[in-house]
N, C-alpha and C positions, 0 to 999 in steps of 0.2 A: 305226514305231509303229502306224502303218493296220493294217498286215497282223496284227500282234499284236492287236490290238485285233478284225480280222476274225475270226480265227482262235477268240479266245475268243468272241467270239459262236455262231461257228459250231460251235465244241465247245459250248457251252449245248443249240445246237439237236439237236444231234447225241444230245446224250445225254440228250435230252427224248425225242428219236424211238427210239431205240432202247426205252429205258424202257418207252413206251409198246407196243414191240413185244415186248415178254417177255425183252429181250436183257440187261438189267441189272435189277437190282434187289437190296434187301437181304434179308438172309438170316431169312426169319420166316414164318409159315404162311400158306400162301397159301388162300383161301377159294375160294368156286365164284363167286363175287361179282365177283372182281381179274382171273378170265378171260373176256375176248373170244373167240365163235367167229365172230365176225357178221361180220369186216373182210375185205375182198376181197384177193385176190393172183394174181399171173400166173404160169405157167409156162410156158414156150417151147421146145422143143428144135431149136438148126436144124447143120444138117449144110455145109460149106465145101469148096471145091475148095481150099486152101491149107493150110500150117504152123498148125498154135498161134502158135509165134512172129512168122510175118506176121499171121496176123487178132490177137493182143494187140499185132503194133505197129500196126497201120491204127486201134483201137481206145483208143492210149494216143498217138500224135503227132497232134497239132496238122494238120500239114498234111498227112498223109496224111487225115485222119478229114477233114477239110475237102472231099477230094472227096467222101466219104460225102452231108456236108450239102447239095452243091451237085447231086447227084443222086438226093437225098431229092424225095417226094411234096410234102411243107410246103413245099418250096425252090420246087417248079414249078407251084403252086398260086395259088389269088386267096388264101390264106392267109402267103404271102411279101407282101406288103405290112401285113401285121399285126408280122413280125419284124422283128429289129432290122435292123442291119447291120452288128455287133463284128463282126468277124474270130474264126474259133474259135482258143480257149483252151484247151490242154490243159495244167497243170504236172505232170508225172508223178512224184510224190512223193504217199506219204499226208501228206493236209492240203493237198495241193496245188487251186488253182481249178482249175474244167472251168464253162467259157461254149461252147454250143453253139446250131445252127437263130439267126445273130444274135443270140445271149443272152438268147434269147427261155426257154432250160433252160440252168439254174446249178445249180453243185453243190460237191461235195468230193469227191477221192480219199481214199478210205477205206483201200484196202489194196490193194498192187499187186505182187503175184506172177509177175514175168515168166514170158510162155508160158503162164502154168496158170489166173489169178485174177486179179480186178479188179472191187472193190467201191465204187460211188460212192453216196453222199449227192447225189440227184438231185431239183431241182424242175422245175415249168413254171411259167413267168410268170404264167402266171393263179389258180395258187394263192393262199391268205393267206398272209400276211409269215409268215416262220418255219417252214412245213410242208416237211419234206424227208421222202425216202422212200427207201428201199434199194434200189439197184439192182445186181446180182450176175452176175456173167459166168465161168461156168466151164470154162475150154477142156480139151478131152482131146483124143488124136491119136483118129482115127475112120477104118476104112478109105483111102481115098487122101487126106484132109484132115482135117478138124477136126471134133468135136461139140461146140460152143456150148449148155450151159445155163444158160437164163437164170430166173433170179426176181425178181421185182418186188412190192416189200409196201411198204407205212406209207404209201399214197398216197390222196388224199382220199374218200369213196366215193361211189356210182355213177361213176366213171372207167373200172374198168377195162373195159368195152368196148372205148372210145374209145383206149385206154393199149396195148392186145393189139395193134389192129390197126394203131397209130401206131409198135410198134417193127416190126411186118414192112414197113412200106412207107416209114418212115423212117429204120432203120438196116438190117434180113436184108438188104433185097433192094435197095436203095444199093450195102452193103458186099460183095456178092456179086459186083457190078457192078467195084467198083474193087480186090477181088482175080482176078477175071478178069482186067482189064488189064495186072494187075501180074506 
């Protein structure tokens, strides 16, 4: 009953944020008014010595993505004691939780396309209650490994500075690290 209950909320928020991102809406004339140019958003492109299917699995299991966190910048920072200490959470299903960095960043799988796609409903802690934000991961085979494009929208603004350079140092070059080893 929790989880249902999570779930519908989390559909509410979900489809607040969306909405609010031009992703849904009803079918009627839109004015100059109803359009946003103003909201910030990331674009990433980073390049993999590994498969698609290894970097979308190190990216969709729990304990592989786990060494990501524990090799992240936040992880080895005076900002690890600001995080929690959950165990990361990945349930790999759309609607499934993702608790990551301590659950310090929660979210939802939105749409999980082995090997190719992987869209979360993604916050930070320090957000207000209910703000989630798209976060979008598109793998393609790229010379000897992978092209990872990434986009990032619906997230609070003046962040993304702060958001650009927290996924190179928190997940690129982490997960770069532990498809190296692997």
């Amino acid at each position: 009953m929790t989880n249902e209950l999570d779930r519908r909320g989390f559909a509410k928020a979900a489809g607040a944020a969306l909405a609010g991102l031009g992703m849904v809406g009803a079918a009627r004339a839109r004015g100059a008014s109803e359009i946003s140019h103003t909201h910030d958003a990331i674009h990433q492109e980073v390049a993999f010595k590994a498969s698609p299917a290894r970097v979308y699995a190190v990216l969709t299991d729990a304990t592989l993505f786990d060494k990501v966190v524990r090799l992240s910048a936040a992880m080895n920072s005076s900002m690890k004691t600001k995080l929690g200490s959950a165990s990361t959470l990945i349930e790999a299903r759309p609607g499934g939780a993702i608790a990551l960095f301590g659950g310090y960043v929660t979210g939802r799988n939105l749409e999980l396309a082995p090997d190719t796609r992987l869209v979360q409903a993604w916050r930070a802690g320090s957000w207000d209650p209910g703000q989630f934000s798209i976060a979008h991961f598109a793998l393609a085979a790229g010379g000897a490994g992978t092209r990872l494009v990434f986009d990032h929208t619906g997230f609070p603004a003046g962040q993304a500075d702060h958001l650009a350079e927290g996924w190179h140092i928190n997940y690129w070059e982490p997960l770069a690290k532990v498809l190296a080893a692997s």
